[in-house]
N, C-alpha and C positions, 0 to 999 in steps of 0.2 A: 745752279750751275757752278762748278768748282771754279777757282781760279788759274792762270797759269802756272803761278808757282804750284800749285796743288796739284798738276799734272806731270809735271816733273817728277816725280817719285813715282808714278803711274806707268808712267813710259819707261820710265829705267828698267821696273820690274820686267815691263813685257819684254826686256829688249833680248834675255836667258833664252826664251825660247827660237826668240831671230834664229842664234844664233845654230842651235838645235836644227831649224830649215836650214841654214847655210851647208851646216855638218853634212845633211841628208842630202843637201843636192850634188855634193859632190859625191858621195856614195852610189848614190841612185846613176852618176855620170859614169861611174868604173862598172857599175852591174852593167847599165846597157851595151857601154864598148863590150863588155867577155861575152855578152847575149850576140850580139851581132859580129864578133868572131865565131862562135859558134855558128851558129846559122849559116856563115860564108865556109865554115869547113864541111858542114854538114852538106851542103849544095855540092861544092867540090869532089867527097867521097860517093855522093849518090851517081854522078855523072861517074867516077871512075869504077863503081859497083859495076857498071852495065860492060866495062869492056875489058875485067882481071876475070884471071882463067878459074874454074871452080875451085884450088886449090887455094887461090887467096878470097876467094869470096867470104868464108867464115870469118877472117879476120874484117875486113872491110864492114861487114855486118855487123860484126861487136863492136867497131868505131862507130858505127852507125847508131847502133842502141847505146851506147853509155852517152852521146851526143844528144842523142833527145829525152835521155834521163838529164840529163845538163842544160837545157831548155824550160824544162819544168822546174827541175830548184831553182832555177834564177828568173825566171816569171813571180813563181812564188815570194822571192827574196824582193823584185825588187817592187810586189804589191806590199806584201809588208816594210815596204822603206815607204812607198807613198802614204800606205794611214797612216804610219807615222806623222809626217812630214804634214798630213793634212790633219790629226791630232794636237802637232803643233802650235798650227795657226788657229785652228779652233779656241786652243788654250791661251795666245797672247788676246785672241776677241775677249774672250771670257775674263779673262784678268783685268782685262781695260776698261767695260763694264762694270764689273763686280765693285772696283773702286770708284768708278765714275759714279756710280750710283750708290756707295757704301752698301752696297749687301753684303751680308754672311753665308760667304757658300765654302768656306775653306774644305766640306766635303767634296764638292762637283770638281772642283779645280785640282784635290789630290788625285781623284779617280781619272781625269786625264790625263793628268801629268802620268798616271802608272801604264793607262792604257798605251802612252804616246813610247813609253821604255818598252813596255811589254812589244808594242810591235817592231822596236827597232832591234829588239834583241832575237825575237824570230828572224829577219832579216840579215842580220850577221850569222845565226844559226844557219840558215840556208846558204848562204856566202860561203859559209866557210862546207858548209857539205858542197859546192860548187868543185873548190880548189881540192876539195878531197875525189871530186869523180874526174875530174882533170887526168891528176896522178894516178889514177888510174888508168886511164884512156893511155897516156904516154906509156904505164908499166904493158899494157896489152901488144903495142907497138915496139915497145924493146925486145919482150919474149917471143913477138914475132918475126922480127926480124932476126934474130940471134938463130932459131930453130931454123931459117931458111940457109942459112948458112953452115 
């Protein structure tokens, strides 16, 4: 069994990835708030679907489908922030272990370290196709509004 001083260099290392979940949970915190703004507009336009005259119904609708295309990336984004984030902690176990016990696995340990980028960067990839069907959703709402006028 190592000593405490021997642990201290054990712990330091794991502490990179902490910090990696700290990152993620505030991440994972802005996906869900724009998930449940979503969700509260979607509800809002489905109730005002039922009672705009046919002439606004197509626009209504197109906020309706770009909203539940905005549902789905940000599901998607904020599964990919949770492997992450559970990549992470996997990887601070594994590192603590792997010293704890002197093994050589500097393979298993890069392979999650790449898995744990690999999923956060799908996750910002999806974030950022969020903000991009956003702006869309507002460009559909300017054009129609301007046309009504």
């Amino acid at each position: 069994m190592p000593s405490f001083a021997e642990l201290i260099p054990v712990l330091q290392t794991s502490i990179g990835p902490m910090i990696l979940i700290s990152g993620m949970g505030l991440l994972l915190l802005t996906m869900t708030n724009r998930l449940g703004r979503v969700i509260d507009r979607a509800r809002i336009l489905a109730v005002d679907s039922r009672a705009v005259s046919d002439s606004q119904d197509a626009r209504v609708s197109g906020q309706i489908d770009i909203l539940w295309k905005r549902m789905r990336v940000i599901r998607a984004a904020i599964a990919l922030a949770l492997v992450s984030a559970l990549l992470a902690a996997i990887l601070i176990i594994f590192i603590f272990f792997t010293a704890l016990w002197q093994l050589h696995a500097a393979g298993i340990i890069i392979a999650i370290f790449a898995a744990c980028m690999i999923s956060l960067i799908g996750s910002l990839i999806f974030f950022i196709h969020d903000i991009n069907l956003a702006l869309s959703a507002v460009k559909v709402e300017l054009f129609a509004k301007n046309s009504e006028q």
